[in-house]
ZALUMVO-43969 format. One record per residue (C-alpha): chain; x, y, z; residue number from 1. Coordinates in steps of 0.05 Angstrom, whole numbers, plus 5000, padded with zeros to 4 digits. Layout:
+----+------+------+------+-----+
| ch |    X |    Y |    Z |   i |
+----+------+------+------+-----+
|  A |    X |    Y |    Z | NUM |
...
+----+------+------+------+-----+
//
This chain:
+----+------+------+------+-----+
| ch |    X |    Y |    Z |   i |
+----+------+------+------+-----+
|  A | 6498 | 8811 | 9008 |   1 |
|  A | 6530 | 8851 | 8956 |   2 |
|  A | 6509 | 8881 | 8896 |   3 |
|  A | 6556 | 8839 | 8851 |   4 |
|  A | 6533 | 8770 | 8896 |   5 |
|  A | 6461 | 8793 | 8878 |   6 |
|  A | 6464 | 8800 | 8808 |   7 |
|  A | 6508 | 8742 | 8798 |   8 |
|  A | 6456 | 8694 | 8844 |   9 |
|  A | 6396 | 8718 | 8803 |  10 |
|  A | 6430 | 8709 | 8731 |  11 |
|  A | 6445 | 8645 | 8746 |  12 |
|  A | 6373 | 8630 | 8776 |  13 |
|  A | 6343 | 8642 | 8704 |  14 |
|  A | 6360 | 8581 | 8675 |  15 |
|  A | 6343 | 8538 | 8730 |  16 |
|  A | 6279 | 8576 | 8734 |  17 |
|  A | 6266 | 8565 | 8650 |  18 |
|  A | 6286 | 8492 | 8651 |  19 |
|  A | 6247 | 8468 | 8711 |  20 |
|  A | 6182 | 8512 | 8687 |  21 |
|  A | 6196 | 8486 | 8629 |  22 |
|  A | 6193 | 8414 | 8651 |  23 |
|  A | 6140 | 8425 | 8690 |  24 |
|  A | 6091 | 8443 | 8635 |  25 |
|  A | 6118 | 8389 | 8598 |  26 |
|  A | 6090 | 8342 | 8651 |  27 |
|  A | 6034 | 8364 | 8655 |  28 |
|  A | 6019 | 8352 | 8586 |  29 |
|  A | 6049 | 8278 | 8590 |  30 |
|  A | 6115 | 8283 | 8574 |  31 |
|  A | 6155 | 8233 | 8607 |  32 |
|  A | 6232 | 8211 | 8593 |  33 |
|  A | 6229 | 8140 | 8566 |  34 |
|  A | 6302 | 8115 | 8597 |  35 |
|  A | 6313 | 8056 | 8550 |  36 |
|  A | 6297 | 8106 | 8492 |  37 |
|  A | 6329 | 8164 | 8506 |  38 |
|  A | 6287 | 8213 | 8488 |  39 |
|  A | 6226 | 8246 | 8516 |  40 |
|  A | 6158 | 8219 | 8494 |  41 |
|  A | 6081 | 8226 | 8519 |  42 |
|  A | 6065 | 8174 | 8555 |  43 |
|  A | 5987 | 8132 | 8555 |  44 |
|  A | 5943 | 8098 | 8602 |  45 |
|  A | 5906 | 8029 | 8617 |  46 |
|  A | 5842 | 8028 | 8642 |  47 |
|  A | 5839 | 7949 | 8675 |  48 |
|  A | 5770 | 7912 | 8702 |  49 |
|  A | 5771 | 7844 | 8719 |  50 |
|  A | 5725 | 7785 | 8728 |  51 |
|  A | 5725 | 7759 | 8778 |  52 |
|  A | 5733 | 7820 | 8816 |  53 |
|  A | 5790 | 7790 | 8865 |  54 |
|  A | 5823 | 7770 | 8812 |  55 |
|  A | 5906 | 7786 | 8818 |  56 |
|  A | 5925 | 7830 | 8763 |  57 |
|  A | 6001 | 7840 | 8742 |  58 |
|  A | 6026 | 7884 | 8689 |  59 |
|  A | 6101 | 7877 | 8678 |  60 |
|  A | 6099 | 7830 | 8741 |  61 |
|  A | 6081 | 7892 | 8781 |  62 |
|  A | 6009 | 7884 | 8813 |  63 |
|  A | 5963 | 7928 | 8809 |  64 |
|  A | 5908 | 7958 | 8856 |  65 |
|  A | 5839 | 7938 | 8829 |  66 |
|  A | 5800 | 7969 | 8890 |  67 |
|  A | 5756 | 8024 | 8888 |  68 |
|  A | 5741 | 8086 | 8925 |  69 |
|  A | 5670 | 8086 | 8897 |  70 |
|  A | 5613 | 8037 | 8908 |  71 |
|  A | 5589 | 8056 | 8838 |  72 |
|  A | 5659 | 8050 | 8806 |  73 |
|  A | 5706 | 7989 | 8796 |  74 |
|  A | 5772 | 7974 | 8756 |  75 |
|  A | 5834 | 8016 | 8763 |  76 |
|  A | 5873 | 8072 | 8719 |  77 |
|  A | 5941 | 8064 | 8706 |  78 |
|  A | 5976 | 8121 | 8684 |  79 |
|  A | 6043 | 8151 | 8663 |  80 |
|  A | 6070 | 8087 | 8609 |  81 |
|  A | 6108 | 8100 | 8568 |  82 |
|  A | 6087 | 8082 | 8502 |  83 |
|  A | 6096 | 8006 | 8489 |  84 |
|  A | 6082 | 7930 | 8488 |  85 |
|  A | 6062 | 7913 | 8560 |  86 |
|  A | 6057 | 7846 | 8590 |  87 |
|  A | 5985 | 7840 | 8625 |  88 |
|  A | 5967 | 7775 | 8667 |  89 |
|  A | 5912 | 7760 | 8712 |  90 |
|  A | 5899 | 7704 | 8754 |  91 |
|  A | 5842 | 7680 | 8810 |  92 |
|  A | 5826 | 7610 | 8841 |  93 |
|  A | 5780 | 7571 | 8805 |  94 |
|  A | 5802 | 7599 | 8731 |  95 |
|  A | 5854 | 7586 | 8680 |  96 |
|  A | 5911 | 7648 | 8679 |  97 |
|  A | 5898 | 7702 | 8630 |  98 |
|  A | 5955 | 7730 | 8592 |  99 |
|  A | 5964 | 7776 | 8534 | 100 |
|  A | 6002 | 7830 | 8504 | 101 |
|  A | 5970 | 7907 | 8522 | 102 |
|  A | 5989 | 7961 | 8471 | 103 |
|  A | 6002 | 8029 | 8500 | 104 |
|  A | 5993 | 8095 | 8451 | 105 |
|  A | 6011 | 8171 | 8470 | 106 |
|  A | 5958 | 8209 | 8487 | 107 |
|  A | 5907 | 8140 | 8494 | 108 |
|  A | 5882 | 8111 | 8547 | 109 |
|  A | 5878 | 8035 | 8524 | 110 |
|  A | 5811 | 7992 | 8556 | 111 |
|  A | 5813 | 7928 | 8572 | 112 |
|  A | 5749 | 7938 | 8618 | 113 |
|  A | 5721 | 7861 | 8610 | 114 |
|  A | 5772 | 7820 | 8629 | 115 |
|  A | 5739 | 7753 | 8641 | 116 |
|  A | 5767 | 7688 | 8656 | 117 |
|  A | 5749 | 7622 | 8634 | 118 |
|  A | 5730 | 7575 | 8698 | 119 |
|  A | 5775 | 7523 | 8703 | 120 |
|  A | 5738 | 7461 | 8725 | 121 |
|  A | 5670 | 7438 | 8702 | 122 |
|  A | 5613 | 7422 | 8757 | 123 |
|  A | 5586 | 7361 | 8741 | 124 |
|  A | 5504 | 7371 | 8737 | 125 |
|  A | 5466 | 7310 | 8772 | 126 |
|  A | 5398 | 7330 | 8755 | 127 |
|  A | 5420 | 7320 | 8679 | 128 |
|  A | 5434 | 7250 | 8684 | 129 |
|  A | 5365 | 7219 | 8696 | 130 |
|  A | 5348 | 7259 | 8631 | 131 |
|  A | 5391 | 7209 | 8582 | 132 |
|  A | 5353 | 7149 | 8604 | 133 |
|  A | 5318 | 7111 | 8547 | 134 |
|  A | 5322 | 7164 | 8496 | 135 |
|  A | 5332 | 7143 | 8420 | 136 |
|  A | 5345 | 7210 | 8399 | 137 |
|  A | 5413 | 7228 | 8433 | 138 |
|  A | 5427 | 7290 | 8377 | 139 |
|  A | 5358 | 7317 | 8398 | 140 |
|  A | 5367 | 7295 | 8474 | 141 |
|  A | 5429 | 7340 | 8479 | 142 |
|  A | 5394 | 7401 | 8464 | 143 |
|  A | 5340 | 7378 | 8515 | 144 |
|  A | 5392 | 7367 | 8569 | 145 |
|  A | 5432 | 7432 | 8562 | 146 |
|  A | 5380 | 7484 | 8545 | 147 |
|  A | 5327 | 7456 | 8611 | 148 |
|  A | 5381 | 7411 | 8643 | 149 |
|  A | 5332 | 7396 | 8711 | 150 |
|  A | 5273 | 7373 | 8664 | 151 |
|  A | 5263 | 7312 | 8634 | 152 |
|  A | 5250 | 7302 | 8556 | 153 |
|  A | 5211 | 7226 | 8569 | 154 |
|  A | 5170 | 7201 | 8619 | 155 |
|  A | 5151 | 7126 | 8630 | 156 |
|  A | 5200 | 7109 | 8572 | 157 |
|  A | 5158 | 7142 | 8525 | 158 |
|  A | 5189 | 7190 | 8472 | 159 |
|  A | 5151 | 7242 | 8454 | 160 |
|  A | 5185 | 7261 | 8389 | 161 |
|  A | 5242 | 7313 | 8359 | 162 |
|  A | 5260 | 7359 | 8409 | 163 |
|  A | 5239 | 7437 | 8381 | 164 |
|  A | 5258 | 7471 | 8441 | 165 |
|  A | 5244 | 7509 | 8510 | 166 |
|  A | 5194 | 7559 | 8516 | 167 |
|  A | 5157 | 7590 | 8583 | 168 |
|  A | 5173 | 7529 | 8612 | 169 |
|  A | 5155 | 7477 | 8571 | 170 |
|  A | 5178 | 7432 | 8526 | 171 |
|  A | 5166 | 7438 | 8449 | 172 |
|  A | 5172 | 7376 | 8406 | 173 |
|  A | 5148 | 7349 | 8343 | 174 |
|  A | 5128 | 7278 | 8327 | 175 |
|  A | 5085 | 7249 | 8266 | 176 |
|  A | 5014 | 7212 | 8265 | 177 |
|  A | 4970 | 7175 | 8227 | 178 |
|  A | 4900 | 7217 | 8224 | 179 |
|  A | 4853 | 7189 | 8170 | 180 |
|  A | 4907 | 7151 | 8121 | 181 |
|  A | 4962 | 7209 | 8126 | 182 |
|  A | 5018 | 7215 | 8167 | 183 |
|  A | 5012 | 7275 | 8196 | 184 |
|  A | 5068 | 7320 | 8241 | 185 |
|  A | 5043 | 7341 | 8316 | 186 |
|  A | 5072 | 7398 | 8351 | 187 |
|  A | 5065 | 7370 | 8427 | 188 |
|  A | 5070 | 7434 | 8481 | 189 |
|  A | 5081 | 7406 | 8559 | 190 |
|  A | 5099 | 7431 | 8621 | 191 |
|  A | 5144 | 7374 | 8650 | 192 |
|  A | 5119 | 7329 | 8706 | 193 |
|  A | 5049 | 7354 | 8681 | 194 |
|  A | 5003 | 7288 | 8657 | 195 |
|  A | 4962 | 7334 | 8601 | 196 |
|  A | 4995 | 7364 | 8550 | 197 |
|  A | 4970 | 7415 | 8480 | 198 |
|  A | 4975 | 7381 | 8421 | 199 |
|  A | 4962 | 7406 | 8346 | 200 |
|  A | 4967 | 7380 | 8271 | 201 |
|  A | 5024 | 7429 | 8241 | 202 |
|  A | 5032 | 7403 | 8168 | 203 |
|  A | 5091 | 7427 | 8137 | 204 |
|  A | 5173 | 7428 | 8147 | 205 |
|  A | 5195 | 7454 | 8212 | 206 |
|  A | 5236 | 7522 | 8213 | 207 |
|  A | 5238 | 7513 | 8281 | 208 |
|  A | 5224 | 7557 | 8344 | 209 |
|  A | 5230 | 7632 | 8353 | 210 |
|  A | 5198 | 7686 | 8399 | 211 |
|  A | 5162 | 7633 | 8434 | 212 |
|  A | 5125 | 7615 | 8359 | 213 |
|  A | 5138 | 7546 | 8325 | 214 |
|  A | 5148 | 7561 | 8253 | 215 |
|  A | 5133 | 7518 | 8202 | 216 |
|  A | 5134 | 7516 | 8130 | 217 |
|  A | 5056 | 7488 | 8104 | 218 |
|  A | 5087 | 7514 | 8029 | 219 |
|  A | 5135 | 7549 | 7987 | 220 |
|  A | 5103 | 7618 | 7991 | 221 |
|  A | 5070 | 7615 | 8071 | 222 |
|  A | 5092 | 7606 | 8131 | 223 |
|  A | 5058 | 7594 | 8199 | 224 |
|  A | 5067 | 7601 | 8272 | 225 |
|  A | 5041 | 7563 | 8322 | 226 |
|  A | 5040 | 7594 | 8399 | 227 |
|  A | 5088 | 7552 | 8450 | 228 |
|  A | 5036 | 7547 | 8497 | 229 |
|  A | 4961 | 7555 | 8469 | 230 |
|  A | 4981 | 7526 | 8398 | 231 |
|  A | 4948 | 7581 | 8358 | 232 |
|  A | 4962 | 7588 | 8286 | 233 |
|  A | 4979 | 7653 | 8253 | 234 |
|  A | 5002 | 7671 | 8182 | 235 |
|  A | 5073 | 7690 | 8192 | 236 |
|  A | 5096 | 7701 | 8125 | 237 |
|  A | 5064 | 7701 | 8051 | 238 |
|  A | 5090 | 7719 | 7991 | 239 |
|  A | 5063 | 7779 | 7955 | 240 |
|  A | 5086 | 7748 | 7891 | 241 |
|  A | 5074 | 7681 | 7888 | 242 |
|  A | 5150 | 7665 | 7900 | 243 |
|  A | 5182 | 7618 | 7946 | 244 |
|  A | 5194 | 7642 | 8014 | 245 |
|  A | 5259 | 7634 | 8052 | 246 |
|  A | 5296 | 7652 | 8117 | 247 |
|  A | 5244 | 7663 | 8153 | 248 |
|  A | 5260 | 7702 | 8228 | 249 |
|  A | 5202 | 7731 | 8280 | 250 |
|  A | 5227 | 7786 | 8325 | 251 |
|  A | 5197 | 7815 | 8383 | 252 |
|  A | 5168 | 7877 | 8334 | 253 |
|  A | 5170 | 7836 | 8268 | 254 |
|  A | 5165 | 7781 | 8216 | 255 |
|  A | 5220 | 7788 | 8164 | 256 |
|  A | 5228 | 7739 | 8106 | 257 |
|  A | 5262 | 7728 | 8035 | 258 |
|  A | 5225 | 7729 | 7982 | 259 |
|  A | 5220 | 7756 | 7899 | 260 |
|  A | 5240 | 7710 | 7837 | 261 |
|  A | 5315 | 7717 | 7844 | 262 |
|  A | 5310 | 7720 | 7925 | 263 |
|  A | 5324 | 7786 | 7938 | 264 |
|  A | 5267 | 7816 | 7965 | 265 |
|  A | 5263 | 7829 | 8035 | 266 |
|  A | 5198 | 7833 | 8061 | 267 |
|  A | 5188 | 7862 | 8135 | 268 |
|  A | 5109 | 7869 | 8168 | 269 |
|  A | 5089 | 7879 | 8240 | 270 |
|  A | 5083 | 7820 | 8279 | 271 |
|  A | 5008 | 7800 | 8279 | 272 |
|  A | 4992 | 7856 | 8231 | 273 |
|  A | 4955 | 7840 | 8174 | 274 |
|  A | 4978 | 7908 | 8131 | 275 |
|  A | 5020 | 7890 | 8066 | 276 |
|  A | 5094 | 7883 | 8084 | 277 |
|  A | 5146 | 7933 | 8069 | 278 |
|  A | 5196 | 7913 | 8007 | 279 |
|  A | 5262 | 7924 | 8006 | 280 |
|  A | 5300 | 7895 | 7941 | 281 |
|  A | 5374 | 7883 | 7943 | 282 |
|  A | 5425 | 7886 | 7898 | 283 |
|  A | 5430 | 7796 | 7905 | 284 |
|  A | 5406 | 7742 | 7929 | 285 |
|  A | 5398 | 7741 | 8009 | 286 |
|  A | 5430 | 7691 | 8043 | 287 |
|  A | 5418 | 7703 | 8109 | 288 |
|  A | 5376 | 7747 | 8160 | 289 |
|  A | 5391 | 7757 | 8239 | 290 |
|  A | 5366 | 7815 | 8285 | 291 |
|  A | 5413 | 7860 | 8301 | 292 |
|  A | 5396 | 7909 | 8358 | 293 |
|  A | 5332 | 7950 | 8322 | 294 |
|  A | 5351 | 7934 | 8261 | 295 |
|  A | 5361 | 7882 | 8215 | 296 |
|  A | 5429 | 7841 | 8192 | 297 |
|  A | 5437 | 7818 | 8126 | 298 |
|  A | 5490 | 7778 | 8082 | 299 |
|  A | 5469 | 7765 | 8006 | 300 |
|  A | 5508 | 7724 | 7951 | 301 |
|  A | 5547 | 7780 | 7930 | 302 |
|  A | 5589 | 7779 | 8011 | 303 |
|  A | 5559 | 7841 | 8020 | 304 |
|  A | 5537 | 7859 | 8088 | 305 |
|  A | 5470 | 7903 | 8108 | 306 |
|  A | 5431 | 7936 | 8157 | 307 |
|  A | 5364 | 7947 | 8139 | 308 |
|  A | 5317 | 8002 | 8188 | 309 |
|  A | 5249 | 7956 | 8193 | 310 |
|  A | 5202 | 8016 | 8194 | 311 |
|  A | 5226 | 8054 | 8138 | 312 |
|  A | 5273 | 8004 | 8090 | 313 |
|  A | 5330 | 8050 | 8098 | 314 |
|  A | 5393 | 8006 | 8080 | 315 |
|  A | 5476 | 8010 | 8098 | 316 |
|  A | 5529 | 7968 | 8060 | 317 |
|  A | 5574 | 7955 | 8125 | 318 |
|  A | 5619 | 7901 | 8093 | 319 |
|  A | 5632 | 7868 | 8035 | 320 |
|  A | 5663 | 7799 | 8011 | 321 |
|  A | 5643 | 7754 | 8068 | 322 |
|  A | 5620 | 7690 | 8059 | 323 |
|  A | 5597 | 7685 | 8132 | 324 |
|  A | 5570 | 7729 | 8183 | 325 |
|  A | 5536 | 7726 | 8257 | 326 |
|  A | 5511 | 7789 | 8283 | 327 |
|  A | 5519 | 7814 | 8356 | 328 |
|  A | 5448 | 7813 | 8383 | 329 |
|  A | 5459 | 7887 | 8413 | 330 |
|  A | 5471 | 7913 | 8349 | 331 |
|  A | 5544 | 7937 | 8362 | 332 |
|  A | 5583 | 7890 | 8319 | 333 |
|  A | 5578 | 7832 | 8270 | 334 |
|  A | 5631 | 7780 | 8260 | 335 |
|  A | 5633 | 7751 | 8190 | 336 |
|  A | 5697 | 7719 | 8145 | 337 |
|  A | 5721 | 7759 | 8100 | 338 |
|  A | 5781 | 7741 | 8052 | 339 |
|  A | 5798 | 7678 | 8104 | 340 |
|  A | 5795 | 7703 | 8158 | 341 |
|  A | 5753 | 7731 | 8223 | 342 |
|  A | 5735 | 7799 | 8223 | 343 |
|  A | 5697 | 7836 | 8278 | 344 |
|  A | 5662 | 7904 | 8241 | 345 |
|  A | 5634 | 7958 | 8293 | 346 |
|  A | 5559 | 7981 | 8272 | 347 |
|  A | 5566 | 8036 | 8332 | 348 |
|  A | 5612 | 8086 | 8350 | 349 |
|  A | 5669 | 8080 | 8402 | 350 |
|  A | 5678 | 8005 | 8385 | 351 |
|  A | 5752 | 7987 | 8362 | 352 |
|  A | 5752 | 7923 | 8325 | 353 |
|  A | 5782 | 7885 | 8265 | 354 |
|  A | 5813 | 7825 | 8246 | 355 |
|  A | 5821 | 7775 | 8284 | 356 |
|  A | 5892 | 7751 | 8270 | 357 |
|  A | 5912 | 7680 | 8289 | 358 |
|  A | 5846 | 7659 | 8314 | 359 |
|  A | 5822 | 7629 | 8243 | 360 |
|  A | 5842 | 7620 | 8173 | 361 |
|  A | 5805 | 7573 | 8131 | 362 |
|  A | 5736 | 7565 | 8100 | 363 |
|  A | 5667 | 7580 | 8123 | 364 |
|  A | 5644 | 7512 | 8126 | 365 |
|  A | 5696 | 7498 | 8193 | 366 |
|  A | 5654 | 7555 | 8226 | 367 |
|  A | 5600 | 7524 | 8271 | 368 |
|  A | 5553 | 7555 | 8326 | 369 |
|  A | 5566 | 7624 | 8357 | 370 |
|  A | 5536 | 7652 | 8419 | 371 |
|  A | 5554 | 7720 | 8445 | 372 |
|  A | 5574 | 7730 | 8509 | 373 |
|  A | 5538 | 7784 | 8547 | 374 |
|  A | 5590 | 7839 | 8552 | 375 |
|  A | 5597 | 7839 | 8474 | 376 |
|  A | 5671 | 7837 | 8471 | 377 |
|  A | 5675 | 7756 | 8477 | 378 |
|  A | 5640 | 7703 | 8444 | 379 |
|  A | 5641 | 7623 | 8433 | 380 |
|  A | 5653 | 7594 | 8367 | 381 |
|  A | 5652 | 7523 | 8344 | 382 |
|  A | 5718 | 7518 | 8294 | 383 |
|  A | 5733 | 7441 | 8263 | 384 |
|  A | 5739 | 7400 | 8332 | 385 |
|  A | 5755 | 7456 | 8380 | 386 |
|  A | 5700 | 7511 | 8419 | 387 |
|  A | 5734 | 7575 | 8434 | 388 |
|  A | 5721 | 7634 | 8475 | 389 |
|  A | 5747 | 7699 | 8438 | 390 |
|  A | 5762 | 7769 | 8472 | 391 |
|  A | 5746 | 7815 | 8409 | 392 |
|  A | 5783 | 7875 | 8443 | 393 |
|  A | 5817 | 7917 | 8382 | 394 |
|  A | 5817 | 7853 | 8346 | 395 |
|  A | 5902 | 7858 | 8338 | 396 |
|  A | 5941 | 7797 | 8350 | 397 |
|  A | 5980 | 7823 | 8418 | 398 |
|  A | 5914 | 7846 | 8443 | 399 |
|  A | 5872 | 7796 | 8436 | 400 |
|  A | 5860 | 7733 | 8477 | 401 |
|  A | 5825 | 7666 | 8462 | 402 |
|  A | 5816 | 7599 | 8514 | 403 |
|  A | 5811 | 7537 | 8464 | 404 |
|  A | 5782 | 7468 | 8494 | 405 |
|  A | 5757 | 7406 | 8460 | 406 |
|  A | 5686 | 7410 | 8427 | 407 |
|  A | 5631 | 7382 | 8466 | 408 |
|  A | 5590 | 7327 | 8438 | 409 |
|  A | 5539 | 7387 | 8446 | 410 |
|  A | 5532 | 7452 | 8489 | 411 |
|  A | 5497 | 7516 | 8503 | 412 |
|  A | 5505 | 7579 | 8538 | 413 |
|  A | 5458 | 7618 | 8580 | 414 |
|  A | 5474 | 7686 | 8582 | 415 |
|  A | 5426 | 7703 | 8633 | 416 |
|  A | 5458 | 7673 | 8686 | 417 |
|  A | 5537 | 7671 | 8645 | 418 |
|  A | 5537 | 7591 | 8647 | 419 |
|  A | 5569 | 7541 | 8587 | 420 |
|  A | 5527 | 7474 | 8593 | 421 |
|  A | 5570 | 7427 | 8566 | 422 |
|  A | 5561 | 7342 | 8542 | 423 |
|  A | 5610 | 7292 | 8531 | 424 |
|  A | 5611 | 7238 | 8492 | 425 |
|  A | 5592 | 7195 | 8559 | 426 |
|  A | 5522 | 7233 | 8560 | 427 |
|  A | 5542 | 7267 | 8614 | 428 |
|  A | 5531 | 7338 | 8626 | 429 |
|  A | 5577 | 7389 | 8663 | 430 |
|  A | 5573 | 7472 | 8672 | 431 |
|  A | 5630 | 7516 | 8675 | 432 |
|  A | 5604 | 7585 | 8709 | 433 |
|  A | 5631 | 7645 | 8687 | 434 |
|  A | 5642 | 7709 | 8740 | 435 |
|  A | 5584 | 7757 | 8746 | 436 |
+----+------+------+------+-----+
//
């Protein structure tokens, strides 16, 4: 080859040498050409995990591997999208179709790690039905039925009061007698199908049953607890003032109550400890209390929201102007209203949430029960006649998915074993189980 060949084959190699190299590290730094666009953007990723695991996932109509290559590992990584509004579906037998709009940023890999789906048909519970028979209470029965649905509340056609609740296996209710001229209230404790059964006096207004204790209210400023299974009475809570007490809650670590002349006193003390509580005063009244991980959830008359450290009284304003909260039981999020509508705040880092748009506007007084589902990015809520189940994912409009049904004439979830006991109006009782 000749000189002049040469030196005209390796000037014109230079380019193609500093626009491929070129595109080459752009690449590899996620540069992509966006076609429809015309221009060259960096592109994102989703991260998908379904439940059920079979389930088909589409995104775009193109399916997707979920497999693994690890035992230890599921879901799938899509990468290279270009930034943009995907369409992300999912499908399995047995479950309603699950469809919503994905988001993809630059740079981001966007989660949607908890995709559940809602069963689609109810299994009708046979046990449960023997349970309505004869019952006068049917409000109290429905609790019975959904939180022990294979025991009975009655037996013989004898009622044995209000149902309280389930705890270590038996049934907790409360009835009234006469004992020497006064009508008196008696907690009744029995393991069902057993002929004896613990019974105790327990004067006072029932708060009603936490941490396997019976709380009752003998007077404004005290509180007691009676055990679920040996009856025991304990001092839960007693004002150090002489005020009235209010919203009172027992945690595994702690008894936590209102109290103080305008309310706003929150006093904390070691379960079964008889030291002086710890004080912590607030800036208004409290409204409400609710555990919250460790720590403690708060929402006073002012709509601001608080977590309050139990050992030392160390408070942080994490919202303000709601006029209704429930907070995650994990500690990583509470969902209150704020300015009409629902608003998911994270309490821990690495949680994207916020409002969610479309899913509610209106008062506080249409918001009814809320349990939390166990993955903490879903959760059923009671709204006017309807029971939803809400994926809190980012908490924007395109991401977000909800599965609306009916409301049950009652229902409860067990998040132990992910199943939604349901009751219709005929008394009967169904259970839609949700994918492990």
């Amino acid at each position: 080859m000749q000189l002049r060949t040469r030196r005209i084959l390796f000037w014109s190699l230079i380019p193609c040498f500093v626009i491929g190299g070129t595109g080459m590290v752009l690449y590899s730094q996620g540069y992509r050409v966006d076609v429809s666009a015309q221009e060259v953007t960096k592109v994102g990723a989703l991260y998908v995990r379904g439940y059920p695991r079979d389930a088909t996932i589409t995104l775009d109509d193109q399916r997707l591997d979920t497999g693994s290559w690890w035992p230890l590992q599921s879901g799938t990584l899509i990468g290279s999208l270009v930034p943009g509004t995907y369409r992300l579906h999912a499908e399995a037998p047995g479950y309603e179709t699950w469809d919503a709009d994905v988001v993809i940023r630059a740079t981001l890999v966007t989660e949607r790690k908890s995709l559940t789906l809602f069963p689609s048909e109810a299994t009708p519970s046979e046990e449960a039905g023997a349970d309505v028979t004869g019952i006068d209470a049917p409000d109290s029965l429905s609790e019975v039925v959904l939180t022990a649905p294979d025991t009975a509340y009655a037996e013989g056609g004898s009622v044995f009061g209000k149902y309280v609740g389930t705890s270590r296996g038996r049934i907790i209710t409360i009835s009234s007698e006469v004992r020497r001229g006064v009508r008196t209230p008696i907690l009744r404790s029995q393991v069902p199908g057993s002929a004896s059964a613990t019974t105790v006096a327990a004067p006072g207004t029932l708060i009603g049953l936490q941490e396997d204790t019976v709380l009752i209210q003998e007077k404004q400023t005290l509180v007691a607890g009676y055990d679920a299974t040996t009856a025991a009475r304990t001092v839960v809570a007693s004002s150090t003032d002489g005020s009235k007490i209010a919203h009172v809650v027992r945690t595994g670590s702690y008894d936590v109550w209102a109290e103080g002349e305008d309310g706003d006193v929150l006093a904390v003390r070691g379960r079964g400890s008889q030291q002086a509580p710890r004080l912590t005063t607030l800036p208004a009244e409290i409204v409400s209390i609710q555990a919250s991980g460790s720590e403690l959830g708060i929402l006073d008359a002012s709509g601001s929201l608080w977590l309050v450290a139990p050992q030392s009284g160390a408070t942080r304003e994490v919202g303000h102007r709601a006029g209704w909260a429930t907070w995650n039981p994990d500690g990583s999020s509470v969902l209150a209203h704020i300015d009409g509508n629902l608003e998911v705040i994270p309490l821990k880092e690495g949680i994207v949430h916020g409002v969610l748009d479309g899913v509610f506007t209106g008062e506080p007084s249409q918001l009814g029960k809320v349990r939390w589902y166990p993955d903490d990015e879903h959760f059923f809520i009671e709204i006017g006649e309807d029971l939803l189940f809400v994926d809190i994912v980012n908490g924007q409009a395109s991401e977000q998915h909800v599965y609306r049904m009916p409301l049950p004439k009652a229902w409860a979830f067990d998040a132990s074993e992910r199943i939604l006991w349901v009751l219709d109006a005929d008394q009967q009782v169904s259970s839609y189980e949700f994918p492990d």
